[in-house]
N, C-alpha and C positions, 0 to 999 in steps of 0.2 A: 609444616605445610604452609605454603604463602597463600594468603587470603586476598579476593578481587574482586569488588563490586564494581555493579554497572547501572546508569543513569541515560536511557533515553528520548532523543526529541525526536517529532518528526514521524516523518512519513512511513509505510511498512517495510518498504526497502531500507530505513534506519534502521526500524526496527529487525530485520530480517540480517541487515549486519552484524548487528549486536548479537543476536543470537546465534553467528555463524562464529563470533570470537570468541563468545563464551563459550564455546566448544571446542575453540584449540586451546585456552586454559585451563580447560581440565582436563585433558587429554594429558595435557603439559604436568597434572599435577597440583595445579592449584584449585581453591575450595572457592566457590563462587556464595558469597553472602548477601545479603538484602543492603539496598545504600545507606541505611540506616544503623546499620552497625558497623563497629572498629574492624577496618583492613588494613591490608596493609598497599594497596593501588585503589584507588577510585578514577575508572575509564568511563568518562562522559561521550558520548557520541551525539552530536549537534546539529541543529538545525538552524539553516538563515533564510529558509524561502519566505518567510515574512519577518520586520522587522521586533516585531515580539517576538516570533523565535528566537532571534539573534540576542532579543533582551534575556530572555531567561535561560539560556545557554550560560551567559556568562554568570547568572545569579545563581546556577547549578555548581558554576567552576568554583565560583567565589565560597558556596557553601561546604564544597569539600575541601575546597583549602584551608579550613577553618576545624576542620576536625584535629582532631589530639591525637598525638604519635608521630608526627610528622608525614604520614604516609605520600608515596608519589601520586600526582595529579598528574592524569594521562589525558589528552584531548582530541580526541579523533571528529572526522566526518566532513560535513559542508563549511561551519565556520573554518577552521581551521585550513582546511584548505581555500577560502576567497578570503583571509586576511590572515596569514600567520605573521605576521608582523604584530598585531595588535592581541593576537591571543598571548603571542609570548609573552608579554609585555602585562599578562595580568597577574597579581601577585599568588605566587604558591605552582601556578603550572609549572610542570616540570617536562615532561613531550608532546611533545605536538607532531599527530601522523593526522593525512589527510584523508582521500577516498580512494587511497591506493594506498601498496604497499599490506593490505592488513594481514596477509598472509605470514609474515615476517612479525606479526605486533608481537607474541610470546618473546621470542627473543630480542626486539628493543625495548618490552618493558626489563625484561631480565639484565639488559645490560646497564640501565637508566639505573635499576635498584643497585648495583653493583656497584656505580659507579658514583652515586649520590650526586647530581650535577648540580652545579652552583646558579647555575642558569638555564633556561629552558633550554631544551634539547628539538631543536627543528628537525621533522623527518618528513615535510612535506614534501612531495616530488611536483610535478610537471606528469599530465598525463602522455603513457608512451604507447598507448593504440592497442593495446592487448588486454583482452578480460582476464578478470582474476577470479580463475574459480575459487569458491568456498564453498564449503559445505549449506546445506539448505538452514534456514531460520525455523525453528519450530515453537508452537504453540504449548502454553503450562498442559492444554490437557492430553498432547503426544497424539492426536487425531488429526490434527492439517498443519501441515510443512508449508513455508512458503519458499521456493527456491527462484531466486534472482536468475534470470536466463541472460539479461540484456541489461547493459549502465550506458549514460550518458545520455544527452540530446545535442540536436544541432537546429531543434526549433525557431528558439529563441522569440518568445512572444514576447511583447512588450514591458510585461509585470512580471518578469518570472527570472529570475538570479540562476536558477538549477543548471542552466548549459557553464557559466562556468565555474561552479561547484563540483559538476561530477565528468566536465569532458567531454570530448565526442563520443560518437555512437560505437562500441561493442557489446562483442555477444558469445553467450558462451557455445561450445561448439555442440553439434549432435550429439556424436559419443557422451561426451559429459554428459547431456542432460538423459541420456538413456541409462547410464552408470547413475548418477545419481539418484534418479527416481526411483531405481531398481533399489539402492541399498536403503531409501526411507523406507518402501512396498515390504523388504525385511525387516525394519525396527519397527513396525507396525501399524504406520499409515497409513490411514484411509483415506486421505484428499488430500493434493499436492496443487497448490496454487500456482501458480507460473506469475511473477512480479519481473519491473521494472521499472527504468525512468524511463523510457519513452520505449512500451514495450511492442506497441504494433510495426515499429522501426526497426527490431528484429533483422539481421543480416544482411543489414541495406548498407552500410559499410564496404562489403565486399562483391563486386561484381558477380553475378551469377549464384551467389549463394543463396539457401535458403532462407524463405521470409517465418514468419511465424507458423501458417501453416504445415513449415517441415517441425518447425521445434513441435509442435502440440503433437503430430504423429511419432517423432521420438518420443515423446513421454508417452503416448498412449500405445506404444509399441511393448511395453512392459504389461506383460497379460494381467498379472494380480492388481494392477493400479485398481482401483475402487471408481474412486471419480478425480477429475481433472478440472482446475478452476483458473478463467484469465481474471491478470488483476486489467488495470485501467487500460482504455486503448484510444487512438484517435479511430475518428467514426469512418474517416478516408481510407481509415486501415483496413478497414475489416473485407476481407476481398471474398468474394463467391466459394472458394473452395475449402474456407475455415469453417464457413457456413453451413457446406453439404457434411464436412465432419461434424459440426457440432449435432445436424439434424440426423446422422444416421450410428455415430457411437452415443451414446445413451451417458458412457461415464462423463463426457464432456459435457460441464453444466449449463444450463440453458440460459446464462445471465453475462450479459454486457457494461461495465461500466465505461461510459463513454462521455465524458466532458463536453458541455454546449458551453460553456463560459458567460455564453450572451446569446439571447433571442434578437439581438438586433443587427444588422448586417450594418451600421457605421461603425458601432461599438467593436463589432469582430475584428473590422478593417484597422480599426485603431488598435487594438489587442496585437493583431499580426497572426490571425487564426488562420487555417488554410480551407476552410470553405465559408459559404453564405446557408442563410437561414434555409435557403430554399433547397439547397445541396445537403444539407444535415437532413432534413426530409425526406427527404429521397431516396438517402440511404436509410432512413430508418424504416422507411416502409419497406424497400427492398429487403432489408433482416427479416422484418416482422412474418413475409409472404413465406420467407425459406424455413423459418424456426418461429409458428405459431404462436408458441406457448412457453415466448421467451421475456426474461425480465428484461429490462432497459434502465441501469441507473446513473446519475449524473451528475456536475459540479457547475454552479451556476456562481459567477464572482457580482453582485451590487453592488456600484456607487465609483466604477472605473471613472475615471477621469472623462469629466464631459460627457458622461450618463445626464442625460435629460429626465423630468418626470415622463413624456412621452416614449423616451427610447425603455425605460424599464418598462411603462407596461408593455412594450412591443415584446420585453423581455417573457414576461408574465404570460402575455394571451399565446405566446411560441413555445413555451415549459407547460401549457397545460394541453396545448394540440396534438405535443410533442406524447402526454397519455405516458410519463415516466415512474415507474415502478417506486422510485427516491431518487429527491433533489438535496444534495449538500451544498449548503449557502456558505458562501461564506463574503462577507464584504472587502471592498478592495484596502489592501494593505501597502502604503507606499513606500515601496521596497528600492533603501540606496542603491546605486549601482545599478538599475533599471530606466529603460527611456520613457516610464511611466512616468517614474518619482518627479521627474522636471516636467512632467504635462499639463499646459494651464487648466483651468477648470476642476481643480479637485474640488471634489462633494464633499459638502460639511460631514463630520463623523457623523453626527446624527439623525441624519437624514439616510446617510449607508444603514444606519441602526434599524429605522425605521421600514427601510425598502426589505432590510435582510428578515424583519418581523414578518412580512406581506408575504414574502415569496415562503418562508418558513410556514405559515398559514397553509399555501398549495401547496409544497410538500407535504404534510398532514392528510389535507384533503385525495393526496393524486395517491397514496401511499396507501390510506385506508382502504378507496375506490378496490384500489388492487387486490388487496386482502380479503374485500369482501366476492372476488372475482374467484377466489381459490377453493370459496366455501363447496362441500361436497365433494372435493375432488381429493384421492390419494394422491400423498406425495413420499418415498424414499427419503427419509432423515437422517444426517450423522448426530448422532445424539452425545453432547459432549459435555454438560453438568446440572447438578442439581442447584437450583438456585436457593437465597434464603427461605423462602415459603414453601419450600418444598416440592415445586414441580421441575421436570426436567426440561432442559432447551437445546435445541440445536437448530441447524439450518437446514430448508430445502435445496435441492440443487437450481431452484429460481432463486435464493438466496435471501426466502423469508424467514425470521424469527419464530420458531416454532416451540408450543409449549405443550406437554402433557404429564398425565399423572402414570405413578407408574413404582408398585414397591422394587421391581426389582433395581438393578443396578447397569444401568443404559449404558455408561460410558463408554464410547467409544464404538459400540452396535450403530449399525446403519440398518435401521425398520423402518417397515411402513407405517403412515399414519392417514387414518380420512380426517380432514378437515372440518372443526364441527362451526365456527365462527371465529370471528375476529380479538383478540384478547393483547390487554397493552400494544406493543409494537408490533407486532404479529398475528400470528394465530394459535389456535388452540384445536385441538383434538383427541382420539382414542387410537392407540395402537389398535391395530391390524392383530388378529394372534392366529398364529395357525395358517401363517401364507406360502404358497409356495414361491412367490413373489418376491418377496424379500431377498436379499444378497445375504450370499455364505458370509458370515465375518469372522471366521477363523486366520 
């Protein structure tokens, strides 16, 4: 039996690859190992949306090409595809497949071993306008699937490499995502996430087709689904009739994450966002009015190019009006091959460090706020492991960190819990026993 580990970077749609290839290899046959032990392929899957991605992508390559045995070095993902010239070119790779094709990987790894090549093996393509189904990504604890519905963007913000890493906009079709959902609802999950790279862009490719609101109703058109979760969306996306779904099916969770990037409307302009501070409002309120008692979370970049100390706190006092559930900071990364990277005015690192500390502060504060907002109230948990101290955690369908005590064996149960206060990231409380309330989870 041939042996194949797998190595990581990147976003959940990397992630959610990875785990859909590691599922034609075993299908295929082969024993999937920890990257840490003797294989015989080590398939790294890469990230270049920031420049230390890019760095540690190749210090992942470097390290597997260094293990004993000779084994093949496979290199899939975003580097590989926006430079295979310079992957090849590093010592021990031996294929190089992009963000296509993965459907095929079993058979060019098999033919790469077969064939012992002297030289890297190029199997990048040119993307050719058609989605490539795969199987969903799933989680160690077999409770939430996350299934790609939608690849590529045609954004193109200022800082951001990903449109031509992954291509223009496709999607996968209805059918599919009806088939698919249906056969995870049999292996026995409970929450199927819906991901993509630019996922509120859903069937905008094709004239007349269905936008995301058809996809969410195919998947929720499968009766046993439990719950249903979007991953990231733009805030323009989210249209009135996604909304009356999420407010009148229940399994649809009540959490949006939605990128402001910048509370300042120069900084947006600069970015190449597609609304202003005052339009991102607007829509937020408009969610808020249709789905009450919805979470709102979101990605805030410090220290963009020609970020003033005045435009961040414009930033700051618009991320705390804004009353977001979680802010992911992160500071700006100047990323080659972006019309960032050559923008004058770049922010000393440390100053990014410093803002990313500030705004890291509000997150804390806007985050707790929220938590101590939930106190009292039952929430529906998929309860997915015990941690070392021994309490169990899982998420609400608002998409809180939930903790409780508990001898039995939760995994993988969706119960209720009342909320009793606030506790590390999340909350803490007492199952519910004896509810008629609770979801079958057979």
């Amino acid at each position: 039996m041939r042996t194949i580990a797998f190595y990581t970077l990147g976003c959940k749609v990397n992630q959610s690859d990875t785990a859909s290839m590691e599922k034609l290899f075993t299908q295929s046959g082969y024993k999937v190992v920890d990257f840490t032990e003797p294989a015989d392929v080590y398939l790294i899957n890469t990230c270049v949306v920031t420049n230390m991605g890019q760095s540690k992508s190749r210090k992942i390559i470097h390290r597997a090409a260094r293990k004993a045995g000779s084994p093949l070095i496979v290199v899939t993902g975003c580097y590989p595809q926006t430079a295979p010239e310079e992957v090849a070119k590093i010592p021990g790779v031996d294929l190089l497949v992009g963000n296509q094709d993965r459907k095929n990987i079993v058979a060019l790894v098999n033919g790469a071993l077969d064939s012992h090549p002297e030289k890297a093996i190029n199997q990048v393509h040119s993307f050719n306008g058609s989605f490539e189904d795969l199987a969903a990504g799933v989680e160690s604890t077999k409770d939430r699937a996350f299934l790609k519905i939608q690849e590529g963007c045609n954004q193109y913000c200022s800082y951001c490499i990903i449109p031509y890493a992954r291509g223009p906009l496709r999607s996968r079709s209805l059918d599919s995502i009806r088939e698919e959902v249906g056969s995870l609802v049999l292996e026995g999950f409970k929450e199927v996430v819906l991901i993509g790279i630019h996922l509120g862009a859903y069937g905008h490719e094709k004239e007349g087709a269905s936008h995301l609101d058809g996809a969410v109703e195919a998947a929720l058109s499968v009766p046993e689904l439990k719950r249903l979760r979007l991953g990231s969306l733009e805030s323009v996306e989210v249209d009135g009739h996604l909304l009356e779904i999420m407010a009148k099916d229940k399994r649809l969770c009540p959490h949006l994450h939605l990128p402001l990037q910048a509370g300042c409307d120069k900084t947006l302009k600069n970015m190449h966002r597609p609304y202003t501070t005052a339009k991102f409002k607007k829509l937020l309120d408009g969610i808020r009015a249709k789905v009450p008692d919805i979470a709102i979370t979101t990605d805030i970049i410090v220290g963009f190019p020609g970020e003033t100390a005045e435009d961040f706190a414009a930033t700051m006092a618009f991320a705390k009006k804004c009353n977001f559930s979680k802010i992911h900071v992160f500071p700006f990364s100047r990323r080659q091959g972006t019309p960032a990277a050559t923008m004058t005015d770049q922010v000393p690192e440390q100053e990014k460090q410093l803002r990313a500390a500030e705004l890291g502060d509000l997150d804390k504060m806007l985050h707790e706020d929220y938590c101590r907002s939930l106190l009292g109230n039952t929430y529906e948990v998929l309860w997915e492991m015990r941690n070392k101290e021994g309490l169990w955690e899982g998420l609400t369908p608002n998409y809180v960190r939930t903790f409780c005590q508990s001898a039995e064996d939760l995994t993988g149960k969706i119960l209720p819990i009342k909320i009793e206060k606030t506790f590390l990231d999340g909350v803490l409380g007492d199952i519910i026993e004896n509810t008629q309330g609770g979801e079958n989870n057979d």
